[in-house]
C-alpha positions in Angstrom: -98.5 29.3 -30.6 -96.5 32.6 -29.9 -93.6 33.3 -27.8 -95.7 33.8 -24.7 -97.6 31.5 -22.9 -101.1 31.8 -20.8 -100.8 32.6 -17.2 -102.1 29.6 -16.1 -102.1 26.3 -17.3 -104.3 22.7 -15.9 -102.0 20.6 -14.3 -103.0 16.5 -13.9 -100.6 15.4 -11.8 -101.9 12.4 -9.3 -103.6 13.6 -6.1 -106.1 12.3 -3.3 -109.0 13.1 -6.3 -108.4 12.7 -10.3 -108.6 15.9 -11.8 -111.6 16.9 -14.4 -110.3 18.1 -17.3 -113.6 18.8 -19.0 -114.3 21.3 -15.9 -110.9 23.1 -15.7 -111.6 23.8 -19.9 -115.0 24.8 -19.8 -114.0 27.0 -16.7 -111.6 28.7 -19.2 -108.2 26.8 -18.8 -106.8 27.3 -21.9 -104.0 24.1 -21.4 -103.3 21.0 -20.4 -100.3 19.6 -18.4 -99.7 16.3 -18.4 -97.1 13.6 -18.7 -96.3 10.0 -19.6 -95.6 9.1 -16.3 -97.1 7.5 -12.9 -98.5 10.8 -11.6 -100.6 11.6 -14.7 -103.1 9.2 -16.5 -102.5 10.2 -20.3 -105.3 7.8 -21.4 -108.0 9.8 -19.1 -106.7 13.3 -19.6 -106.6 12.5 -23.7 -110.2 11.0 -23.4 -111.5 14.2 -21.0 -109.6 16.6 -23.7 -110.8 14.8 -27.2 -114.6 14.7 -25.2 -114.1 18.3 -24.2 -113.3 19.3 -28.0 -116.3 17.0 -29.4 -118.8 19.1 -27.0 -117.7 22.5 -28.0 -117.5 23.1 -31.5 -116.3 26.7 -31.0 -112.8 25.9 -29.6 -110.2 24.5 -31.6 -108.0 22.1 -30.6 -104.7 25.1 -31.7 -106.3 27.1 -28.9 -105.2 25.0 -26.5 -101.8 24.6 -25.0 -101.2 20.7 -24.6 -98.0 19.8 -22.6 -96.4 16.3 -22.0 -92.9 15.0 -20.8 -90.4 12.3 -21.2 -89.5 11.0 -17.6 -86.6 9.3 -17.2 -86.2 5.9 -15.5 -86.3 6.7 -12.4 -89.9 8.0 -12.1 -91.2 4.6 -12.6 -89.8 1.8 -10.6 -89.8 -1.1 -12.7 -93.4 -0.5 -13.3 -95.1 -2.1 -17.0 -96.9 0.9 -16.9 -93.5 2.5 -18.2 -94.1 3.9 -22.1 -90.5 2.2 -22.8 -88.0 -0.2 -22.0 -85.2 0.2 -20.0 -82.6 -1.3 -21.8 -83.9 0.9 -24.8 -81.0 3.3 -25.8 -81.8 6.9 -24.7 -83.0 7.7 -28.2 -85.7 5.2 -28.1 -86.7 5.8 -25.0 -88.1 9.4 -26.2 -89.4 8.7 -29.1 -91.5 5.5 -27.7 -92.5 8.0 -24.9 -94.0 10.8 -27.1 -96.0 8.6 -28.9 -97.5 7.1 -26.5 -98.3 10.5 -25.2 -99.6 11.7 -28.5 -101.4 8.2 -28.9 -103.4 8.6 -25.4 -103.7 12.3 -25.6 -104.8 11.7 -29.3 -103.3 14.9 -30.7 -101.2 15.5 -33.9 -98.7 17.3 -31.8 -97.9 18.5 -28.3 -97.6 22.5 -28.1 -94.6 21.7 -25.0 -92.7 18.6 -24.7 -90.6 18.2 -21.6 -87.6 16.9 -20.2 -88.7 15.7 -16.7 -85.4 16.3 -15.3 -81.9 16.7 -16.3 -80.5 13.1 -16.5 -77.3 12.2 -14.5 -74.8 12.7 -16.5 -75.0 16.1 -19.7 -74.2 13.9 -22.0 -77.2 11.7 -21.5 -79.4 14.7 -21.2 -78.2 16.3 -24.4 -79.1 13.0 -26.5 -82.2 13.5 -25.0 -82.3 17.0 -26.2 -81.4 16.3 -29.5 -83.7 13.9 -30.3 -86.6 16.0 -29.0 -85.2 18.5 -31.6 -85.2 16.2 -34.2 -89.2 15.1 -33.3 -89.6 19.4 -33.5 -87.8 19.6 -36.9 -90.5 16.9 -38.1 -93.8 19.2 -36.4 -94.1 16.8 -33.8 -93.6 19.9 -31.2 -93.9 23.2 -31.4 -91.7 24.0 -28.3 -89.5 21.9 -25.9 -89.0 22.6 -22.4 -87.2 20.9 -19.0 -88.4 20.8 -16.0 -86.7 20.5 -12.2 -83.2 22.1 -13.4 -81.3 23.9 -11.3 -78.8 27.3 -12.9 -76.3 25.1 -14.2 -77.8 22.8 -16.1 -79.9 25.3 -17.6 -76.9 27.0 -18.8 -74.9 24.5 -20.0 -78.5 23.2 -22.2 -78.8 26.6 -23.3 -75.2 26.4 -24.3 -74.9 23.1 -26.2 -78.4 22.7 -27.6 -79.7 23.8 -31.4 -83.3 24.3 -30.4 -82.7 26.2 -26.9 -85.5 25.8 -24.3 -88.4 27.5 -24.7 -89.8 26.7 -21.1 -88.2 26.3 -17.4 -90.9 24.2 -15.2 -89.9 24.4 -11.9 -90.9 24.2 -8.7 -92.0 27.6 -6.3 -90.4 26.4 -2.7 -88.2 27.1 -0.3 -85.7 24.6 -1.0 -84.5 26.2 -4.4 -84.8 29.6 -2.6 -87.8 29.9 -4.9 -85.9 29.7 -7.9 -84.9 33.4 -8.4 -81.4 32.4 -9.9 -83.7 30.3 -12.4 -86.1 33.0 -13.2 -83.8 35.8 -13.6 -81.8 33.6 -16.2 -84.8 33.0 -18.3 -85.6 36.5 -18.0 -82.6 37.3 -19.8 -82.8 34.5 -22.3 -86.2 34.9 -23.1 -87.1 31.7 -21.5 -90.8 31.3 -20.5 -91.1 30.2 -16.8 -93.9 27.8 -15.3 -94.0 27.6 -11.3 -96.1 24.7 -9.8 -96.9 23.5 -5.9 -97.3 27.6 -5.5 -100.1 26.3 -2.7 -97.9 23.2 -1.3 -97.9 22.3 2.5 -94.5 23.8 2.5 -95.5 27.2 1.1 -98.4 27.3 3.9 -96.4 29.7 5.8 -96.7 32.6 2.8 -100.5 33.0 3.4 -100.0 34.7 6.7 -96.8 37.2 5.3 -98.0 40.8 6.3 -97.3 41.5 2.3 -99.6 38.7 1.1 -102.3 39.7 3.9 -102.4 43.6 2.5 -102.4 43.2 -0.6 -105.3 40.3 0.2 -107.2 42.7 1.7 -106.3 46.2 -0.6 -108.0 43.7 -3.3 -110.7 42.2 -1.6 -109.4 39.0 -2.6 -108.3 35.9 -0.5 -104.6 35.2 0.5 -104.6 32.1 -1.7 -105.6 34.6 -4.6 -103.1 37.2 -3.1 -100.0 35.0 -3.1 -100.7 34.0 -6.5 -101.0 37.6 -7.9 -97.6 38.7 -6.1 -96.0 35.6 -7.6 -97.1 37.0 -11.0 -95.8 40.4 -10.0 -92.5 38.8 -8.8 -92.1 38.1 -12.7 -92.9 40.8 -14.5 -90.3 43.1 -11.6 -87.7 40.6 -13.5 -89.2 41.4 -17.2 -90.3 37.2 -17.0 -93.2 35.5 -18.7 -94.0 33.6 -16.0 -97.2 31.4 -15.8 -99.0 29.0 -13.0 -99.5 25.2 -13.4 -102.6 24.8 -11.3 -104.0 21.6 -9.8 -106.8 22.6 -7.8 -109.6 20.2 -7.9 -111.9 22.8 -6.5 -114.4 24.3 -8.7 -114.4 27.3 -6.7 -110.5 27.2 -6.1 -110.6 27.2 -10.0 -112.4 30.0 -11.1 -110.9 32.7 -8.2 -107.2 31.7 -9.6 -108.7 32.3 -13.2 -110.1 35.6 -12.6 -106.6 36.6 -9.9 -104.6 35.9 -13.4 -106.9 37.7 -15.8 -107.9 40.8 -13.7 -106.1 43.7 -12.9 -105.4 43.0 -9.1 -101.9 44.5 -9.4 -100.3 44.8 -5.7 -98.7 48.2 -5.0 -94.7 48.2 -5.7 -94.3 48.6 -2.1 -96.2 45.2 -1.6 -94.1 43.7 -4.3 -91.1 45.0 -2.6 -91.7 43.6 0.7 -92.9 40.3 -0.7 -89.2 39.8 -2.8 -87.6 40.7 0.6 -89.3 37.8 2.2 -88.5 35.1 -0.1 -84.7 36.1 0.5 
């Protein structure tokens, strides 16, 4: 895999329908986001992936992106459904998580391994870190990435890691004033950036901005597609790599956001301009 990464990527995470693998790859998704935790189901997406791969000869499984996580305790609850114990040291925890992943997913190695989200304490989440480096020393990963971290912590992993982070996955809402801090750093770093809930109930709003509408209709494309294509310019007027974890379970939903990302549909700067200001 090379330093960039596709502009959109199949996300699995838990909602009112499962998702269908096999669909989103045949459609053309060239990854998989997953993770070994209660909002994904690891031993479905692995058996959807290694069924997809059996049925079409033509693609190799290194042509895919295939991304998992380590969560920490607190996305499970007590559940058994948890890959590790919890009075497993930190260390163990990881390991026991990624190969469980790599068991279910039934790969020989995971393109992107995350950390969930920073633990408590930096300390905690460094020991993480390193032993996700030492799992990448061994060709276990190819590229290790955290998710749901704010500046700081990015900063101070950057800082105090060997292997630096490869990949911010964050989250595209209001809240973390759409990440802009964030992306900017990884701009400079040469971070790649992943965005996800981009069509959230809290991001409804952006659908009806008079910047998303023009370009919408300059395009002759839908403000779903159009909000998604000024994200992408967002990035690349900050020099980013940024890319879209997508969880439509819409066939159609699917292939418009395919052909937004791979067409040129470029808004006008002014657009792009008026869209930034926005988001402020």
């Amino acid at each position: 895999m090379g330093q960039t990464f596709p502009k959109i990527i199949f996300g699995t995470a838990a909602k009112s329908s499962s998702p269908d693998v096999q669909l989103a790859l045949t459609l053309g998704y060239p990854g998989l986001d997953t993770g070994g935790n209660l909002s994904h189901n690891e031993d479905k997406d692995g058996r959807s992936l290694t069924q997809f791969l059996a049925e079409n000869h033509k693609v190799h499984r290194n042509a895919l992106i295939i991304q998992s996580k380590y969560s920490p305790e607190e996305f499970f609850s007590n559940s058994p459904e948890c890959p590790y114990k919890f009075l497993d040291s930190l260390e163990l925890q990881v390991l026991k998580s990624f190969h469980n992943s790599m068991s279910k997913l039934n790969v020989d190695h995971l393109d992107v391994y995350f950390l969930h989200r920073p633990l408590k304490h930096l300390e905690q989440t460094l020991r993480v870190w390193s032993t996700m480096e030492k799992i990448a020393a061994k060709g276990g990963i190819v590229k290790l990435g955290i998710s749901q971290v704010d500046l700081q912590t990015l900063e101070l992993l950057f800082e105090n890691s060997l292997v630096k982070p490869a990949v911010v996955q964050n989250r595209f809402n209001p809240q973390n004033t759409f990440d802009i801090d964030v992306m900017q750093y990884c701009a400079r770093k040469g971070i790649s950036y992943q965005a996800y809930g981009i069509f959230s109930d809290e991001n409804r709003r952006f659908l009806q901005l008079r910047s998303v509408l023009r370009h919408a209709e300059e395009a002759h494309i839908s403000p779903h597609c159009a909000l998604l294509s000024l994200i992408m310019a967002l990035g690349d007027s900050l020099g980013l790599n940024i890319s879209f974890i997508d969880g439509t379970r819409n066939k159609l939903h699917m292939e418009q956001n395919l052909y937004t990302v791979y067409n040129e549909n470029h808004p006008t700067q002014q657009v792009v301009m008026d869209f930034k200001e926005s988001l402020r």
